[in-house]
Wavefront OBJ file of the C-alpha trace (Angstrom):
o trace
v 6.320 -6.722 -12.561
v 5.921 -10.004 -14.499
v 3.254 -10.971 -12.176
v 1.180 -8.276 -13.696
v 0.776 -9.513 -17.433
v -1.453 -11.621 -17.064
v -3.022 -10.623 -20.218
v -2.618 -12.428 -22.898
v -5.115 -15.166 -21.796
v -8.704 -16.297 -23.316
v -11.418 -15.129 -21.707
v -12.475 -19.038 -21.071
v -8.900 -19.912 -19.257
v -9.199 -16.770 -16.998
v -11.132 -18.443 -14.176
v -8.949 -21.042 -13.250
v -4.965 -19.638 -14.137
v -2.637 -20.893 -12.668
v -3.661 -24.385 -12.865
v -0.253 -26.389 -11.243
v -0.552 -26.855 -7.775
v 1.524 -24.188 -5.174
v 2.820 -25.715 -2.093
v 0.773 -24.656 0.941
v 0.469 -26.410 3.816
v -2.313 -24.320 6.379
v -6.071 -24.457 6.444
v -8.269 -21.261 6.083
v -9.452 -20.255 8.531
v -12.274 -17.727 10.165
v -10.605 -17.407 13.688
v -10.343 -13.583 15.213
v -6.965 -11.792 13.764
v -4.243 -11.401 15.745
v -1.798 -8.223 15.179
v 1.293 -7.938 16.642
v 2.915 -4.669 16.446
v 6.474 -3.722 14.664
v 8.561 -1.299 16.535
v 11.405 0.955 14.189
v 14.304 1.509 16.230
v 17.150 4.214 15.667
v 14.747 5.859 13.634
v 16.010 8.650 11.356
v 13.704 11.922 12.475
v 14.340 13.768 9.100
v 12.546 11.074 7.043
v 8.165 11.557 7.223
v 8.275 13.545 10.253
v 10.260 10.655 12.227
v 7.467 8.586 11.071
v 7.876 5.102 9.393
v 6.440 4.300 5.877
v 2.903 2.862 6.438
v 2.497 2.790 2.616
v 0.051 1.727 0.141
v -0.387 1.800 -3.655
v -3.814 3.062 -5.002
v -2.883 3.771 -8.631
v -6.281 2.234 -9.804
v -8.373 3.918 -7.371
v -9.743 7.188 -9.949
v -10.663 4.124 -13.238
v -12.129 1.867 -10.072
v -14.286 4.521 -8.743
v -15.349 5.645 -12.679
v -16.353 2.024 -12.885
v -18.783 1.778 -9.980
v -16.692 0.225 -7.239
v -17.514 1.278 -3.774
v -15.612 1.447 -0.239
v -16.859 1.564 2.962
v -16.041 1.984 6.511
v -15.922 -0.704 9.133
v -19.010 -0.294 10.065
v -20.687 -0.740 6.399
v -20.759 2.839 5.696
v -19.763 4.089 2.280
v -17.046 6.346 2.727
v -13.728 7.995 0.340
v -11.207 5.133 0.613
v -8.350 7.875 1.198
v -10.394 8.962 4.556
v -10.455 4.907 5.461
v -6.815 4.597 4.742
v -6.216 7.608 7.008
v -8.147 6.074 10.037
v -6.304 3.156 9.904
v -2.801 4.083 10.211
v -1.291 4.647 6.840
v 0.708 7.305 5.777
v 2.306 7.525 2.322
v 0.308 6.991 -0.982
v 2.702 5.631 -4.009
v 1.215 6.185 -7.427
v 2.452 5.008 -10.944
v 2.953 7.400 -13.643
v 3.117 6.607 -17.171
v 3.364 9.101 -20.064
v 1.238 8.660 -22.476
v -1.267 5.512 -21.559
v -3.636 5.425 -24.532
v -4.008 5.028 -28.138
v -4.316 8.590 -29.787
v -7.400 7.922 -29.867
v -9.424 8.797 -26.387
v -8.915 5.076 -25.297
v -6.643 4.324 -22.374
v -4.511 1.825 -22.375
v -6.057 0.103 -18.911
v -3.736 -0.142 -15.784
v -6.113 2.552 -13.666
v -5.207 4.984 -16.662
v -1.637 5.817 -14.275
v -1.116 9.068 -16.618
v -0.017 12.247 -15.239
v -3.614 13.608 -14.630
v -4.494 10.798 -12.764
v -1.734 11.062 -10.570
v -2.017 14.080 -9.599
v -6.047 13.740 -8.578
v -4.453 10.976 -6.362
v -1.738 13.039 -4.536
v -4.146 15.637 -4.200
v -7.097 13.577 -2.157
v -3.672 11.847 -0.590
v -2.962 15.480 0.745
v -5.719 15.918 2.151
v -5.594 13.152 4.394
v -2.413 14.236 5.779
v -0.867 11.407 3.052
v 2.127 11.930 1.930
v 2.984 11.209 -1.846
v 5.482 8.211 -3.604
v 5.418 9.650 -7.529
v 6.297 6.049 -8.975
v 8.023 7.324 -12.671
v 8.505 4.412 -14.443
v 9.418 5.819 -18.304
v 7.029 4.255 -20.410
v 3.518 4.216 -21.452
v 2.334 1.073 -20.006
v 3.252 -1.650 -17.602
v 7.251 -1.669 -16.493
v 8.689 -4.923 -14.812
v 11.645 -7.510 -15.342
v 10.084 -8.731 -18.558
v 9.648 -5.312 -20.080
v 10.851 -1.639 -19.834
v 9.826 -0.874 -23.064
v 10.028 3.307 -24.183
v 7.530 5.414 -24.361
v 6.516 5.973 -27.986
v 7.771 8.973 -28.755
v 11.222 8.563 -27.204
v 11.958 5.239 -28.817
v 13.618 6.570 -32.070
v 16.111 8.827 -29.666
v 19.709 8.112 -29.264
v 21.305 8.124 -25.582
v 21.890 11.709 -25.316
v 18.390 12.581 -26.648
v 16.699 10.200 -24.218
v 18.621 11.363 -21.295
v 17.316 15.068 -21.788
v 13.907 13.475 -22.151
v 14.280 11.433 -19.039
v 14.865 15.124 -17.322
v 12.572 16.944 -18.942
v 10.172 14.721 -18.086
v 10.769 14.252 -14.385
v 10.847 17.952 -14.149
v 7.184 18.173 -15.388
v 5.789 15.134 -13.683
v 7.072 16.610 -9.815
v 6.177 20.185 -10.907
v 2.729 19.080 -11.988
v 2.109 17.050 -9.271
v 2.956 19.908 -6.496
v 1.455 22.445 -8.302
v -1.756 20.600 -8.385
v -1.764 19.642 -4.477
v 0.246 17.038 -4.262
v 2.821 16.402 -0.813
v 5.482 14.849 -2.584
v 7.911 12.713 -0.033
v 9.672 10.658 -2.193
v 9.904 10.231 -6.269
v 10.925 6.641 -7.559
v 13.209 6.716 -10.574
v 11.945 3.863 -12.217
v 10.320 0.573 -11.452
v 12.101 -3.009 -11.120
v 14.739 -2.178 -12.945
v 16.427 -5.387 -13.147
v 19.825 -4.172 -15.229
v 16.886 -3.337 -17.500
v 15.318 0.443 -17.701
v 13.739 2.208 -21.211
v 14.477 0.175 -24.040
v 18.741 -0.080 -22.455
v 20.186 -2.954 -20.531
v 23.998 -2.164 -19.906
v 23.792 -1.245 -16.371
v 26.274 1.646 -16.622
v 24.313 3.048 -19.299
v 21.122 2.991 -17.169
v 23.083 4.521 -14.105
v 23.643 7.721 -16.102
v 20.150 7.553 -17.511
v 19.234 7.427 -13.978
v 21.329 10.348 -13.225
v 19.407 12.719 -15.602
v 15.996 11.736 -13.773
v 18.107 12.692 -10.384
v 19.417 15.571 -11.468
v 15.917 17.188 -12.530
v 14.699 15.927 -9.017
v 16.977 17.804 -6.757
v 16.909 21.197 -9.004
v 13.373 20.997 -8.244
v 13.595 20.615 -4.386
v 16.560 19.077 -2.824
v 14.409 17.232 0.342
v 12.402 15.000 -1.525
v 13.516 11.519 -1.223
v 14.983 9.725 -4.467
v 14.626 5.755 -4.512
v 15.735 3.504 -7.353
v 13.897 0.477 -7.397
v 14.737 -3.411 -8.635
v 12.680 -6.463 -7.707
v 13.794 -9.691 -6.748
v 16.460 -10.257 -3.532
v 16.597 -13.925 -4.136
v 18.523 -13.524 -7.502
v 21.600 -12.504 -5.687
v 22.015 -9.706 -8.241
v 21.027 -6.601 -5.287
v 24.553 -6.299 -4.392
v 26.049 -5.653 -8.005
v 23.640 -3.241 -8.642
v 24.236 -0.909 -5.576
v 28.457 -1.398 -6.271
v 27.879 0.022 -10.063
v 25.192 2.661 -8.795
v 28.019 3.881 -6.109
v 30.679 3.579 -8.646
v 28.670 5.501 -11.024
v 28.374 8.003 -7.974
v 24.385 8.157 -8.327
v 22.912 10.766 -6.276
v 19.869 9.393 -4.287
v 18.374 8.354 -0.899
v 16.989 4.729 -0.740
v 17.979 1.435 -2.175
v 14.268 0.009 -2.546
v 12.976 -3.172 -3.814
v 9.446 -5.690 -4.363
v 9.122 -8.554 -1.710
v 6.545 -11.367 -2.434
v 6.834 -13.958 -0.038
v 5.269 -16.148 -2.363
v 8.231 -15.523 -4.926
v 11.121 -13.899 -3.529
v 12.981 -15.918 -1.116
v 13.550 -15.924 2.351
v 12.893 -12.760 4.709
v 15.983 -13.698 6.322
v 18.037 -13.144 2.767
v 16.049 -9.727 2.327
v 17.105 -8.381 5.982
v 20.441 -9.330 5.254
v 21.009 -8.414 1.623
v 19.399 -4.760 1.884
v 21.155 -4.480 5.743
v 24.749 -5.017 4.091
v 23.528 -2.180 1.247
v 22.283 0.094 4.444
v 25.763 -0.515 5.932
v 27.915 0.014 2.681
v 26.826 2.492 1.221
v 24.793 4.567 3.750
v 21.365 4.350 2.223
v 17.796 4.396 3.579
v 15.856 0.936 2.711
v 12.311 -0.321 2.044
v 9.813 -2.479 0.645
v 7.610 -0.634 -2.044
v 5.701 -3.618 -2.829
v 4.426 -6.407 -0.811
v 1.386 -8.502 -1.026
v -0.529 -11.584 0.276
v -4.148 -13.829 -0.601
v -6.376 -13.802 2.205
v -8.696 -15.895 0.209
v -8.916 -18.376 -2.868
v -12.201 -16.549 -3.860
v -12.347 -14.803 -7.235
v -14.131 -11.385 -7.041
v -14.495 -10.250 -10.490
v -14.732 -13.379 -12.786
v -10.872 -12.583 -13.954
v -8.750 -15.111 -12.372
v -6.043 -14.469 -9.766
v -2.552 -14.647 -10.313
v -1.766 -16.303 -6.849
v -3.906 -18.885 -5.122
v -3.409 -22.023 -4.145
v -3.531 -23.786 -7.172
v -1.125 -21.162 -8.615
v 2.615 -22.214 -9.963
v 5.759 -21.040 -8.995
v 5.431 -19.803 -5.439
v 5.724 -20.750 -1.980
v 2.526 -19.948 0.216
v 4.214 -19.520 3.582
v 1.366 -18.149 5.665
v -2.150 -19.371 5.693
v -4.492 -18.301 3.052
v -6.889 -15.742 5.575
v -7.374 -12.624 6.876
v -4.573 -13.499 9.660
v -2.602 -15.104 7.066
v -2.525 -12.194 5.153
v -2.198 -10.007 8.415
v 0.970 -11.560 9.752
v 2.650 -12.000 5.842
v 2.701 -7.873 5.901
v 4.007 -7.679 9.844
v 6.946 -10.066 8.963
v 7.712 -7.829 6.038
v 7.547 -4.672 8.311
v 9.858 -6.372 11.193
v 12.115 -7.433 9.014
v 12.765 -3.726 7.632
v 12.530 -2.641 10.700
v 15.618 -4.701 11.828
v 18.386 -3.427 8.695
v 20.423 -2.165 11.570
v 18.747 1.471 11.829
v 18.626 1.747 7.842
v 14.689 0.206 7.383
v 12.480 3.209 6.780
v 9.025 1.572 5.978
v 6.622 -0.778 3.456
v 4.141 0.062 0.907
v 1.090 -2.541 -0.197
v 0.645 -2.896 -3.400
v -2.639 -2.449 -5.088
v -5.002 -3.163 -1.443
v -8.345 -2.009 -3.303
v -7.925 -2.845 -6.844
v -11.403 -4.650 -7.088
v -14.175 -5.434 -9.675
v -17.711 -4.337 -9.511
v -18.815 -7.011 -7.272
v -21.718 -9.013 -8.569
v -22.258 -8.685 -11.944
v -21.660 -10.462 -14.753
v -18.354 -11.404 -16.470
v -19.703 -9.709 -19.402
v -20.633 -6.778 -17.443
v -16.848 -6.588 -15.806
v -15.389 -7.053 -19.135
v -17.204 -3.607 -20.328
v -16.223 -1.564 -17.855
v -12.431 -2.694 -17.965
v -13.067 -1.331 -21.346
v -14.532 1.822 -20.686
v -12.761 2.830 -17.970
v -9.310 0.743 -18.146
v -10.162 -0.663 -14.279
v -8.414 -3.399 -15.342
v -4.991 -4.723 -15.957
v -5.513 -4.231 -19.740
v -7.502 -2.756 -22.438
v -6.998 -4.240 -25.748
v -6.115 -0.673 -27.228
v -3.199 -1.301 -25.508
v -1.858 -4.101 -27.894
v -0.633 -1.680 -30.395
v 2.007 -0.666 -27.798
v 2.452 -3.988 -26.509
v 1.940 -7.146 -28.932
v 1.306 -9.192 -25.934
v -1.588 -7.715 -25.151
v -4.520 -9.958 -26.686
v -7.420 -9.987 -23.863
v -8.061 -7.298 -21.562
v -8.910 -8.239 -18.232
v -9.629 -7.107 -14.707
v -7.498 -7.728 -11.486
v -5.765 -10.539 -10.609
v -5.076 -8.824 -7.285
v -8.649 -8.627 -5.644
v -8.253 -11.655 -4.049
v -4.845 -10.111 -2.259
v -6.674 -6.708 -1.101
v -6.698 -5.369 1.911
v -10.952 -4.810 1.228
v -13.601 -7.764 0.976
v -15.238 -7.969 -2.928
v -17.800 -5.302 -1.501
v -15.447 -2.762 -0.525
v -15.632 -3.335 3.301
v -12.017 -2.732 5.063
v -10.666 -6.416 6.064
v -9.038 -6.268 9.809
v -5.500 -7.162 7.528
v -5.509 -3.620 7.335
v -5.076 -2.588 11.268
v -1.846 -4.089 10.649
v -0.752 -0.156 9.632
v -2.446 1.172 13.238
v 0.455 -1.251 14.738
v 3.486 -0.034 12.984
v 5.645 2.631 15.393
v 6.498 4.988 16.200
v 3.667 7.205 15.474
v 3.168 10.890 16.092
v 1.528 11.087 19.852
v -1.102 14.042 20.834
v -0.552 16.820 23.720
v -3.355 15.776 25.714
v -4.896 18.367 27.426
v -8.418 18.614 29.470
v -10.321 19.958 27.258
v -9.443 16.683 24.818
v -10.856 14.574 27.443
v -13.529 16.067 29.065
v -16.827 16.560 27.178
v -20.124 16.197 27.873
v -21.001 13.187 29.576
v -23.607 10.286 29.117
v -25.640 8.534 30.848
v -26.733 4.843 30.885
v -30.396 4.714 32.642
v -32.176 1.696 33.694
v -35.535 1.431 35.510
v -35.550 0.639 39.188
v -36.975 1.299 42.282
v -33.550 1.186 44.424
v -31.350 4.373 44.766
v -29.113 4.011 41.223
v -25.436 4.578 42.221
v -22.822 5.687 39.157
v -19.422 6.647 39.073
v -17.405 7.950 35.956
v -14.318 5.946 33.851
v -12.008 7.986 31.603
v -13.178 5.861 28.165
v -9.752 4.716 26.588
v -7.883 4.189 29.624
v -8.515 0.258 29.523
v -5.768 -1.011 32.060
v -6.307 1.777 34.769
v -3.394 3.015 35.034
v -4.349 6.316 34.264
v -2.523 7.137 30.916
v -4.262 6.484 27.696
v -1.317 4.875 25.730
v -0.277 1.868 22.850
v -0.575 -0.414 26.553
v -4.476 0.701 26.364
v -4.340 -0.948 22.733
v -2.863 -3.945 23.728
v -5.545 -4.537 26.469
v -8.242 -4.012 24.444
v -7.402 -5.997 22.142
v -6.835 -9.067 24.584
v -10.375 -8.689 25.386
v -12.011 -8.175 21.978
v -10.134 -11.633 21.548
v -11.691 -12.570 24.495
v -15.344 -11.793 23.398
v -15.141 -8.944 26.986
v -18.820 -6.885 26.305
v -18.622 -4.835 29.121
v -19.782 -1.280 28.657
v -16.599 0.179 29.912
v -14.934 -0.911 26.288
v -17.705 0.422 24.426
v -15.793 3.533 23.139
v -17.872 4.819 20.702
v -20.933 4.777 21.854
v -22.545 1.579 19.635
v -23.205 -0.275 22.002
v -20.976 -3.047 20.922
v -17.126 -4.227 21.654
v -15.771 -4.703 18.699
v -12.998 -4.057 15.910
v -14.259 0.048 15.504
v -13.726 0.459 19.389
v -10.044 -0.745 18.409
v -9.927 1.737 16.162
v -11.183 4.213 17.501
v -8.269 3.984 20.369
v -5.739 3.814 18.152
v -6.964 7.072 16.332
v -7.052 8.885 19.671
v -3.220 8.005 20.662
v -2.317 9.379 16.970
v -4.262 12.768 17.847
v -7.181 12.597 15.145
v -9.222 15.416 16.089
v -12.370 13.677 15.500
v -11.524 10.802 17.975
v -11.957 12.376 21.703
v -12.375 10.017 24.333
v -15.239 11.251 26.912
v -15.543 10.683 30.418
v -18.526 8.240 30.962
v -21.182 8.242 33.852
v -21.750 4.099 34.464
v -24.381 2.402 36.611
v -21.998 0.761 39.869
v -24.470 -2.737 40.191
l 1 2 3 4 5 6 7 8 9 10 11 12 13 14 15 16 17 18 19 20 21 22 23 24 25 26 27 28 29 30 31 32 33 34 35 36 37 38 39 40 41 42 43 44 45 46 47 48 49 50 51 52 53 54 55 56 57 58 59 60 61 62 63 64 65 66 67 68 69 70 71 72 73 74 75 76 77 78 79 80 81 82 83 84 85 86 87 88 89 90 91 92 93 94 95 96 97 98 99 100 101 102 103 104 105 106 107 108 109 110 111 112 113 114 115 116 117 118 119 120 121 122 123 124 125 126 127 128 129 130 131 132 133 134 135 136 137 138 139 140 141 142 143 144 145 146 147 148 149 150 151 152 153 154 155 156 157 158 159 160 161 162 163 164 165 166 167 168 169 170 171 172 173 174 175 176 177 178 179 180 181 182 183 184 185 186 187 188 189 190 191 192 193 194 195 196 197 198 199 200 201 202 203 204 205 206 207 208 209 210 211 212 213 214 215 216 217 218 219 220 221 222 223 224 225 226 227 228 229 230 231 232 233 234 235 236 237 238 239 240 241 242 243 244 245 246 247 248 249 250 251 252 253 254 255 256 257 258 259 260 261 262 263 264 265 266 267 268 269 270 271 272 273 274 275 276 277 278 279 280 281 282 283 284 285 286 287 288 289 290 291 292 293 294 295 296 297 298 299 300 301 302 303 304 305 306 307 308 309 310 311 312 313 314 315 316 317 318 319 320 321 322 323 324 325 326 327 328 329 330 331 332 333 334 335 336 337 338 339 340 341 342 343 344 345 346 347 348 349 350 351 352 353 354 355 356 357 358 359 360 361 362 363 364 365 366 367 368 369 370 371 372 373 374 375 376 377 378 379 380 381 382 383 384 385 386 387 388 389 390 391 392 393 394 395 396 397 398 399 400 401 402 403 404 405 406 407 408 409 410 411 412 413 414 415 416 417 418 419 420 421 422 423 424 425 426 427 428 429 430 431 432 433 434 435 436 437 438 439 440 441 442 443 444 445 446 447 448 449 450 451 452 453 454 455 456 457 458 459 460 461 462 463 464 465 466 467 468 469 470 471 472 473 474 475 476 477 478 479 480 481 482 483 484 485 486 487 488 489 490 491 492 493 494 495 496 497 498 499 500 501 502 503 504 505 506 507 508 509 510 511 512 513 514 515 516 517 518
């Protein structure tokens, strides 16, 4: 993505880019969020387990934890950001993969390393979550976007025919690699924002039967993975011409996929309509792969952001918050989920891609250098001349974690996106032992026992349970009834703690609870 190079910048400048003034209209903000949830209709059973994509993309997460950045869960307590992911709803885990990422030399190129290796410890932990993966290919050894799809090093002398077999050969390894090592791999993306634009060739026909070879090696190594091609920007008007050629060219994959930054792309009215009239054509699955919003105008990591409010060239159309952010990724899913049947989820791009939070710049700029946490390295300018600063993220400020780590409530927005996989419930899921609240008195104490979870009494524990808790978290409710597990509070991890029981998490059993009747 263009948005990404923001590189080439002195380290003075970085604080304060963009400097031009972005049109935004809505105070901040500190009021409780409000989710509302997305329902898929017509849902196509065969793709994720009749599931839709509640996606995210980590592909910094193995260089950020080398660095020294932490995540926790919502109640402060540091824990693997795959297992937080997991509790709240999401699904899919799309990492980039690059070839060959550094200089020769032992020095990666920056970008969360996104080589092979690293990909594959990602799909692994992603696995174990019950995470399925997105292998993002995108044919070269550093950042791939509108601006550049520049070749990987050694395939840059090759001719057509040599780089096609090296376009195969290569997507053979990269999806045998990654399974062999653990990885679940759903889908594989042939490319990234291609925009008439892929490895070093820009005649679109040409790419097609580039694309073809990376196809090919796909389904001869297991014909149910999910192939998506992927291009950027549905407010050029260009989305159209690209799916005729790929259909003339009789391409062989599954989902016509594309970026959508409200902030840059146009209208969610033009995306629903431009990827619904694809769907309808020529019968293909569609999505979002990248999305993203600011909750805040904060800088985390002394690097700058690349959208704020003083940023250039956008459109802020929600408020700059937690709920701003919150309902700028719901609109996103509704919209998908209304392509007439063909909408088969979103992925967020980049939701933890944070600095070591309070330190110095000084101290940042080290460990982008050590451990390539950042957007850049500056080995990487001997691959790309652009590259003259390294940097951190321009993203933290657009993450789905505060600066420390801590999950922001932005993120429940995946807990609200159906349908989602319900349990059997049986008696031994809801019965366990019970406990007791005691008070001292001299009167005869008289109790009675609630079924924890079922919030609206109606005797089913179900998304309606959700919705009524929520109403009275909202409404500041304390009672003990809502206190689900076992804190002592009513609060946000009650919420999620629900939600986790309708999607059958093992450790999420509601108990029966013995109550004091005043």
């Amino acid at each position: 993505m263009k948005k990404k190079r923001f590189i080439a910048l002195a380290a003075a400048a970085l604080i304060s880019f963009p400097s031009a003034l972005c049109t935004n209209t809505f105070p901040q903000t500190a009021d409780a969020v409000n989710i509302s949830s997305v329902t898929f209709t017509n849902f196509d059973s065969r793709v994720n387990g009749g599931e839709p994509i509640r996606g995210v993309d980590i592909s910094s997460i193995i260089s950020l934890e080398e660095a020294g950045v932490k995540f926790y869960d919502d109640h402060g307590r540091e824990q693997d950001l795959f297992k937080t992911l997991a509790d709240h709803g999401v699904n899919y885990i799309r990492v980039r993969i690059w070839n060959e990422p550094n200089d020769g030399n032992g020095h990666t190129y920056g970008g969360g390393h996104s080589d092979l290796d690293t990909a594959a410890k990602i799909g692994k932990r992603a696995a174990q979550y019950g995470m399925k993966l997105l292998a993002d290919i995108q044919y070269s050894d550093f950042w791939a976007d509108p601006a550049k799809q520049s070749r990987p090093k050694y395939w840059q002398p090759h001719d057509h025919n040599k780089l096609k077999g090296e376009i195969y050969n290569w997507t053979s390894w990269v999806v045998k690699y990654l399974t062999e090592n653990g990885s679940d791999i759903g889908m594989v993306q042939i490319g990234n924002e291609t925009e008439c634009f892929f490895c070093g060739e820009k005649d679109m026909y040409k790419i097609c039967d580039l694309f073809s070879s990376g196809e090919k090696a796909v389904r001869d190594f297991d014909k149910n993975i999910l192939i998506a091609h992927h291009f950027a920007n549905a407010g050029n008007g260009h989305f159209g011409w690209y799916a005729q050629v790929m259909n003339e060219c009789k391409l062989d994959y599954d989902i016509f996929a594309c970026s959508y930054y409200s902030y840059w792309h146009g209208s969610l009215d033009n995306l629903r309509n431009t990827l619904t009239d694809i769907g309808n054509k020529y019968n293909k699955y569609v999505m979002v792969v990248e999305t993203a919003y600011p909750y805040t105008d904060d800088d985390g990591d002394t690097f700058g952001n690349s959208v704020s409010s003083s940023s250039s060239g956008c459109e802020l159309k929600y408020d700059i918050s937690v709920e701003g952010q919150a309902k700028a990724i719901t609109d996103v899913f509704q919209t998908i989920a209304n392509c007439n049947g063909h909408g088969i989820g979103v992925f967020y791009w980049e939701p933890a891609w944070l600095g070591v939070p309070d330190i110095s710049w000084e101290q940042q700029k080290q460990l982008w250098d050590k451990y390539g946490s950042g957007c850049a390295t500056i080995y990487a300018n001997d691959y790309d001349h652009d590259v003259t600063a390294s940097g951190g993220s321009s993203f933290d400020n657009q993450a789905l974690f505060d600066f420390h780590g801590k999950p922001l409530e932005s993120l429940d927005v995946f807990l609200n996106i159906y349908p989602q996989k319900k349990p059997v419930v049986t008696t031994t899921s809801t019965t366990t032992t019970a406990t007791t609240t005691t008070m001292t008195t001299t009167e005869p104490v008289r109790t009675k026992d609630i079924v924890l979870g079922d919030v609206n009494s109606d005797g089913v524990i179900d998304v309606f349970d959700v919705v009524a808790l929520r109403k009275a978290v909202l409404a500041g409710n304390k009672s003990h009834e809502l206190d689900l597990n076992g804190d002592n509070e009513v609060g946000i991890a009650d919420l999620v703690k629900l939600r986790r029981y309708i999607l059958g998490y093992a450790d999420s059993d509601l108990t029966y609870k013995t109550i004091i009747v005043k």
